[in-house]
C-alpha positions in Angstrom: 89.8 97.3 83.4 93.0 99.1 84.2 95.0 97.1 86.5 97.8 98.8 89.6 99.8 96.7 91.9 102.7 97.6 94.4 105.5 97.3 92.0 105.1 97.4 87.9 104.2 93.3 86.6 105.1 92.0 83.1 104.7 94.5 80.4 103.9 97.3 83.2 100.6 98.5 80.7 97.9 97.8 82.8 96.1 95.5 81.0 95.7 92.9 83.1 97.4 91.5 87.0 100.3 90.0 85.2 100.9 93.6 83.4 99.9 95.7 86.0 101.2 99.7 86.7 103.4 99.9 89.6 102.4 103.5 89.8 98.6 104.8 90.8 98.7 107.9 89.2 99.2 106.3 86.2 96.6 104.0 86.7 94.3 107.0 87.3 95.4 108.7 84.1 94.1 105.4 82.3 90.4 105.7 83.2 89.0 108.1 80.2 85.6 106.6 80.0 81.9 105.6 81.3 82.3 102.1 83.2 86.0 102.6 83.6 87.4 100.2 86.4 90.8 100.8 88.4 91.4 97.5 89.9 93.9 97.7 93.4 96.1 94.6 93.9 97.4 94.2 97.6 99.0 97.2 99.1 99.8 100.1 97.2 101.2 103.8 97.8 98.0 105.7 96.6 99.8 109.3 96.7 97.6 112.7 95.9 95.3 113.1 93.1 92.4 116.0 91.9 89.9 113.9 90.6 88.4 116.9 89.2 91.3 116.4 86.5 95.1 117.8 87.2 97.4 119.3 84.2 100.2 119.1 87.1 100.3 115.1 87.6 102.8 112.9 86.0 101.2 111.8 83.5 98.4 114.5 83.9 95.1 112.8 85.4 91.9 114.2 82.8 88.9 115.4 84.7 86.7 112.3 85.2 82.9 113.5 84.7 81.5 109.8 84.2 80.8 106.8 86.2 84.1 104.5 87.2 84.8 102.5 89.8 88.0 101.8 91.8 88.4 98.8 93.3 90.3 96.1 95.5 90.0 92.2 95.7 86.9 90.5 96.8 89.0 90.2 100.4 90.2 94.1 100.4 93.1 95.5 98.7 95.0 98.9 100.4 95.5 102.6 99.2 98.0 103.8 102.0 98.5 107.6 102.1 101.2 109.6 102.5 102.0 111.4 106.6 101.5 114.8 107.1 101.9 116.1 103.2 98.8 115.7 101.2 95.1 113.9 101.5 93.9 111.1 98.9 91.9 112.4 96.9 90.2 115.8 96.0 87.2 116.9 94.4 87.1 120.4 94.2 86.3 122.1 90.9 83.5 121.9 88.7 83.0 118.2 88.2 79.7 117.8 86.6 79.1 113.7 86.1 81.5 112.6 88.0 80.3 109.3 89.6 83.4 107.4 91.5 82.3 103.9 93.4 85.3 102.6 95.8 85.0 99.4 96.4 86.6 96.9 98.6 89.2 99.1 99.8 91.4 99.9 102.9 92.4 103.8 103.3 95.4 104.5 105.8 98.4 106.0 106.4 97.0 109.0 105.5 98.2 110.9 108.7 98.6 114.5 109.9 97.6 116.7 106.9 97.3 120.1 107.7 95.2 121.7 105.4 91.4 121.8 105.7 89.2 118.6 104.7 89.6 115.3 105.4 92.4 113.4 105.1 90.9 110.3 102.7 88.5 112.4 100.8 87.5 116.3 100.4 84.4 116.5 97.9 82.4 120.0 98.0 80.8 120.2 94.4 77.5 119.9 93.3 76.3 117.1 90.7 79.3 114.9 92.2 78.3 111.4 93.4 80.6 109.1 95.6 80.1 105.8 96.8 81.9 104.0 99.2 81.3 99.8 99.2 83.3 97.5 102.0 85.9 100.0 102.8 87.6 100.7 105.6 88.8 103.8 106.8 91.8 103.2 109.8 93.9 105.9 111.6 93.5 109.0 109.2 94.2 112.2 110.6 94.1 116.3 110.1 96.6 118.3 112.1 95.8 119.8 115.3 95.8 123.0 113.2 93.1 122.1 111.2 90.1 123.6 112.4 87.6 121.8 109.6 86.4 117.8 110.1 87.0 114.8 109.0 89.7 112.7 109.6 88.5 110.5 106.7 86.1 112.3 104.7 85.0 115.6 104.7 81.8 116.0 102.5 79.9 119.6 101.3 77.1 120.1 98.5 78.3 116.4 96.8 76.2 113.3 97.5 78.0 110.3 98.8 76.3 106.8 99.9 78.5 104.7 102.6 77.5 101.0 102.6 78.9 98.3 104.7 82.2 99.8 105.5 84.6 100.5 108.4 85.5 104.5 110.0 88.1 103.0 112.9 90.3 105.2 114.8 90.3 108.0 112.5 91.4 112.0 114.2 90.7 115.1 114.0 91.0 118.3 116.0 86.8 119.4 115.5 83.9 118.9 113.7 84.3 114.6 113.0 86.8 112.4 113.8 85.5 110.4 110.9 83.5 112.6 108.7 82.5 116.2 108.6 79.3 116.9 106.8 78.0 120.6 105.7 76.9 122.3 103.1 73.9 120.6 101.4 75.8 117.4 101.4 73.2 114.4 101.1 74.9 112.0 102.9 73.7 108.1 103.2 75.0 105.8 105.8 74.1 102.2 106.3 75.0 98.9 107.6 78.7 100.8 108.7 80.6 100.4 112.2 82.7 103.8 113.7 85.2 102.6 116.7 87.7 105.2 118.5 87.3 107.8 115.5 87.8 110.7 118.1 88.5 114.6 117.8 90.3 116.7 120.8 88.7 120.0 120.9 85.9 120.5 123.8 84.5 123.1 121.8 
């Protein structure tokens, strides 16, 4: 278990909550295997990462093509996003394996991106499976510019299974104020609640 909390803990290695990262991305660089977890304590600034791996991050995050997990306390822990720059996280290059459960996690803040996908999550590659446990998703946003879905998610030819989780007053201009689906997506929804997610085009 890899270990990130708001501000760097102890010896700042990751090894446990008393050592925790104060940086994600360096968190993220830390899960290199099968069973991996990333554990989330409180509130912390998740930033912009490629989960299909990224040479350009600091440290540079290795393409993740196993199962990991990345998850918050029992009662939720936060990944806040950054306004109008960048989404959360992307999947969008050959990814074969990769199998990422989030767990127990609040995704916000991340507001106003302006390039296509949603604003939480953009997966569109085949063989990648996502699951989503207790999370909530609250006011996410694409620009009024973007003409593709998803103020949280926006899912093509990956599978992704949503259980028990939270889509609340999450924007977009078309295609799903909470989640656009295309593609061959396989897509499973169950026991979730979506309030005021809302798009503005009539279209």
């Amino acid at each position: 278990t890899v270990w990130v909390a708001a501000t760097a803990a102890g010896a700042a290695n990751g090894t446990s909550e008393a050592d925790a990262y104060g940086n994600f991305t360096t968190a993220l660089a830390d899960i290199t295997a099968a069973g991996d977890v990333l554990r989330v304590v409180g509130i912390v600034a998740c930033g912009s990462h490629n989960l299909s791996g990224s040479t350009t991050s600091v440290p540079p995050v290795p393409a993740k093509n196993f199962q990991y997990t990345i998850e918050g306390d029992a009662t939720g822990s936060t990944l806040t996003g950054t306004g109008g720059l960048t989404r959360m996280f992307t999947i969008n290059a050959a990814s074969g394996g990769q199998d990422v459960t989030f767990r127990n996690i609040k995704f916000t803040g991340s507001t106003n991106y302006s390039a296509g996908g949603g604003a939480v999550l953009f997966s569109n590659q085949p063989g990648v499976n996502i699951t989503f446990e207790n999370c909530r998703f609250e006011g996410n946003s694409l620009a009024s510019t973007v003409l593709t879905g998803g103020g949280a998610l926006s899912i093509a030819s990956s599978s992704v299974t949503i259980i028990d989780c939270l889509f609340k007053e999450n924007q977009a201009f078309r295609n799903g104020g909470a989640i656009f689906i295309a593609n061959l997506a396989n897509v499973t929804i169950t026991g979730s609640t979506f309030y005021k997610n809302s798009t503005a085009d009539t279209n």
